[in-house]
VEXDREN-20293 format. One record per residue (C-alpha): x, y, z. Coordinates in steps of 0.25 Angstrom, whole numbers, plus 5000, padded with zeros to 4 digits. Last residue first. Layout:
% VEXDREN-20293
XYZ ...
This chain:
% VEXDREN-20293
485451325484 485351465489 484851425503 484651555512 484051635501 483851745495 483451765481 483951845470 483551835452 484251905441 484351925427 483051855422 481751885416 480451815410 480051785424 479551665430 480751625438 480451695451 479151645450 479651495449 480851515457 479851565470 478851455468 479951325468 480651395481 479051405488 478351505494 478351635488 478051775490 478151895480 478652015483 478752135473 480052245475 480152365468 481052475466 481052475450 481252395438 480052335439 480352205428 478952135423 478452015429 478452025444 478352175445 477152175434 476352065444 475851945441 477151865447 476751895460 476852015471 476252005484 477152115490 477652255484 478852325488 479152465482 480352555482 479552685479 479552725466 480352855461 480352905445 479553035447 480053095457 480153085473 478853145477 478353035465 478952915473 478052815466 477252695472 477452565478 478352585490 478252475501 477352345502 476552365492 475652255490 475552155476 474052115472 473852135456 473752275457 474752285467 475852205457 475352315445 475352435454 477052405458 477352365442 476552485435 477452575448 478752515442 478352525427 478052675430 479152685437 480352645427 479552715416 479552855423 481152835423 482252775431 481752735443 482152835454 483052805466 483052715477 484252705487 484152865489 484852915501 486252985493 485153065486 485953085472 484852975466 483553015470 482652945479 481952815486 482552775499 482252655502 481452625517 480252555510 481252455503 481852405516 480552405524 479852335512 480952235512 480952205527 479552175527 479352095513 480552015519 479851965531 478451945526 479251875513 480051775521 479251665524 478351685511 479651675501 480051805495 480151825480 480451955476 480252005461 480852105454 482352085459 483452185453 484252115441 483652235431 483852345440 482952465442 482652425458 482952575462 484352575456 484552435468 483252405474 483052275472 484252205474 484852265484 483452275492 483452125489 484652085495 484352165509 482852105509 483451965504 484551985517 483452025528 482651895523 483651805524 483151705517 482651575521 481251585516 481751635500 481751785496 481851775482 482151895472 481651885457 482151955447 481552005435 482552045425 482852115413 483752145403 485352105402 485552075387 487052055380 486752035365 487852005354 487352045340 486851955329 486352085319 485052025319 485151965331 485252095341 483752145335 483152025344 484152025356 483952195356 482452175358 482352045367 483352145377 482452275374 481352165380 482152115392 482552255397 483852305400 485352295397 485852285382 487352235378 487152225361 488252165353 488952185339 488452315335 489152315321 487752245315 486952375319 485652365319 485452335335 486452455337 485352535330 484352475336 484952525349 484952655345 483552675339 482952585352 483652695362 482752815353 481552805362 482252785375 483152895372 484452885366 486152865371 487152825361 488452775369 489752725361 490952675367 492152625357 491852735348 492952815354 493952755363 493752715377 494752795384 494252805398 493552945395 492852895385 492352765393 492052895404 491052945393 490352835391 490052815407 489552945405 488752905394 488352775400 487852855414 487152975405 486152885398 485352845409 483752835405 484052825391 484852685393 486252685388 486452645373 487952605369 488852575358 490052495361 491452465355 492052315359 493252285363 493052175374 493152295385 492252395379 491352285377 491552255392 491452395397 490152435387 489052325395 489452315409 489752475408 488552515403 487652455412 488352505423 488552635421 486852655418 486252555426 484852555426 484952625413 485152515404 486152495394 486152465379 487552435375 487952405360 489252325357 490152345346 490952235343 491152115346 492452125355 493251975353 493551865362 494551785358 494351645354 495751545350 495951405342 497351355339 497851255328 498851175328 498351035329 496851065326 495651055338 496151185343 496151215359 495451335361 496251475366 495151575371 495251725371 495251805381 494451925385 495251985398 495952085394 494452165393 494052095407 494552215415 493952315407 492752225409 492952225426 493252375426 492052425417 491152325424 491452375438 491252535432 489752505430 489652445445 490452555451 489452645445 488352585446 488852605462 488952765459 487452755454 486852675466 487552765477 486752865469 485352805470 484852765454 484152885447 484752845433 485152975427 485653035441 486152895448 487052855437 487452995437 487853015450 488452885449 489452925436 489753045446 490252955457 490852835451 491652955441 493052875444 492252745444 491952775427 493452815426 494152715432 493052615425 493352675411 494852645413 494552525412 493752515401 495152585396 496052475402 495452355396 495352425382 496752425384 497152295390 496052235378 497052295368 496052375358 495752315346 494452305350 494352455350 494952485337 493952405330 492852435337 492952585336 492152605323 491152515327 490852595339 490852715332 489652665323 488852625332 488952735340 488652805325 487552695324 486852715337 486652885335 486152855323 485152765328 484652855338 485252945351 484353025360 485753105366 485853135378 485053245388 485453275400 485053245416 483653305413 482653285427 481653175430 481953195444 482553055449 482553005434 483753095430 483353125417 484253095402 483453175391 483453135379 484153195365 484053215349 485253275343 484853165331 486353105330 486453105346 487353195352 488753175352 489953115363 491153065354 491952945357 491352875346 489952895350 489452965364 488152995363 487853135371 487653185385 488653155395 488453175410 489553135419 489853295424 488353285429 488453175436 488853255451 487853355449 486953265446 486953195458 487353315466 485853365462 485753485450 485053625458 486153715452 485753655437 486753585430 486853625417 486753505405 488453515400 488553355399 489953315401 490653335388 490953265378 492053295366 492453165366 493853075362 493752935369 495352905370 496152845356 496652715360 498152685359 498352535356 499452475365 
């Protein structure tokens, strides 16, 4: 068996002081926070020095600072990964198999921790965080699973004594851009499976939750993934297109995994062919949600609310738009309303919370332009529709809006927030023509008693 070097690094968790009045959720993912790139199995600053600040969105306040990384920084992971390739895929797949596996043990080993501080830098309900966890760590198992498991094909020969065979082989270095809706898993649906094909990988978290990847980076190392093979470059929202362009540049990045919206996915698709790299796009969606006149209604409003409300309604495949047919839409405007009126709206480490806040001022700004635009042009509130400033400066009220139409903002554009626009319909052949008519896919629900 080929002896594999372990992750050498000189990290340390960060040292910010904690101060006396710092809440249990913190408390408990402090020990998991990282704060520098982490290139060839080193953890560093960023080539500049330069930095960002990394805010818990629930009170605005300092997390840590990591690094504000550039081009620079994006070649040397580059370069590192490159340099590991070789000697990476060459590794028996059993082997590699069984350090991605060990990355899981150790990933659900820290569940708690690695939730708290999901739920801190994101703002997602803690029960939320430690189940992203379980999530994030189900695809590290399932692909380290899968790495002995990548055969080949024997083809029969069209000339006497001959034989045709495929493999499948790694391609490369892979670069993975990641969102930060999901910030474990995310990460681990696109580097586990590289990791276990024998590819190397360079990585670009989102800005606004950087700490989860590193961390997640970090317990890689731990695991025994060997230097250079996992790379991680964070940087600001103003310096995230240096980094990527670079990778886009580069003809040794062989693919690019991306999640998040359609027009940075047209962008990378565009600069991806010059250089003919692989693409793996997940961007965004518009879902509809359709309540036809023989549902259970008491079942759509449960389905829905699972749907919907899920990291505060920030989820690509989450419904947008919902479809109920006249007979039913009295009834289940009622019974949603009450549902979604009696959600409690608050910060992370309060074991009560179900909804807490969007992700930045951005996030509620668009959310609040969307909810005055559908009343300006004749929607009603039916519950919520206004900012939670007593809470801070990043809550909205879970928010149901009736008499909505395909006019509206909320019905064109993706909310990304807590809410829910009703639209009525009278016929099967009217609803799948306005849910169709839409630019987006990615998902769509309805409910039914007939699903012919």
């Amino acid at each position: 068996m080929q002896r594999i070097r372990p992750h050498m690094t000189a990290s340390t968790p960060s040292t910010t002081t904690s101060p006396a009045t710092e809440s249990p959720l913190a408390t408990a993912a402090r020990p998991l926070v990282r704060s520098q790139h982490h290139i060839a199995g080193r953890w560093q600053d960023a080539a500049s020095g330069a930095t960002f600040a990394v805010t818990d969105p629930a009170t605005g306040s300092v997390i840590a600072h990591v690094p504000d990384g550039a081009a620079a920084d994006a070649l040397a992971a580059t370069d590192a990964a490159h340099a590991a390739f070789a000697s990476w895929r060459a590794v028996p797949a059993k082997q590699r198999a069984a350090l991605v596996k060990r990355w899981n043990d150790l990933v659900m080993a820290r569940q708690d921790a690695l939730g708290a501080l999901i739920s801190w830098e994101q703002g997602k309900p803690l029960a939320e965080g430690r189940g992203e966890v379980a999530y994030a760590a189900s695809y590290i198992e399932w692909f380290g699973e899968q790495a002995t498991r990548m055969n080949g094909e024997v083809i029969p020969a069209p000339v006497p004594g001959r034989r045709m065979f495929a493999l499948k082989e790694p391609v490369g270095v892979v670069a993975a851009i990641t969102p930060w809706n999901f910030p474990a898993a995310m990460i681990a649906r696109k580097i586990a499976p590289a990791l276990a094909a024998g590819c190397t990988v360079v990585c670009k978290p989102a800005e606004d939750t950087p700490l989860t990847s590193l961390a997640l980076v970090a317990l890689a190392g731990e695991a025994g993934i060997p230097p250079g093979v996992l790379n991680i470059v964070t940087a600001s929202r103003e310096h995230t297109p240096g980094v990527v362009d670079a990778w886009l540049d580069d003809p040794r990045v062989r693919k690019i995994t991306f999640t998040g919206s359609t027009p940075v996915g047209k962008h990378l698709a565009r600069r991806s062919a010059d250089t003919l790299k692989k693409l793996s796009l997940e961007l965004g969606g518009n879902a509809p949600f359709i309540v036809f006149e023989d549902a259970d209604v008491d079942a759509a409003v449960e389905g829905f609310m699972a749907a919907k409300f899920r990291n505060g309604g920030q989820t690509c495949v989450c419904p947008n738009r919902v479809f109920v047919h006249d007979a039913v839409h009295e009834e289940f405007a009622r019974k949603l309303t009450a549902r979604v009126a009696a959600l409690k709206v608050g910060p992370a480490g309060d074991a009560a919370s179900q909804i807490g806040p969007m992700i930045n001022a951005r996030a509620v700004e668009k959310i609040e332009r969307h909810v005055e635009d559908a009343v300006a042009r004749g929607a009603r509130v039916l519950t919520g529709g206004r900012r939670l400033p007593e809470l801070g400066a990043h809550y909205y009220a879970p928010t149901v809006l009736e008499n909505a139409d395909a006019t509206m903002a909320c019905a064109c554009e993706e909310t990304f927030g807590p809410v829910a626009p009703l639209t009525r319909f009278g016929s099967e052949a009217e609803v799948i023509a306005a849910a169709n008519d839409t630019p987006f896919g990615l998902a769509a629900y309805f409910y039914s008693q007939d699903v012919r």
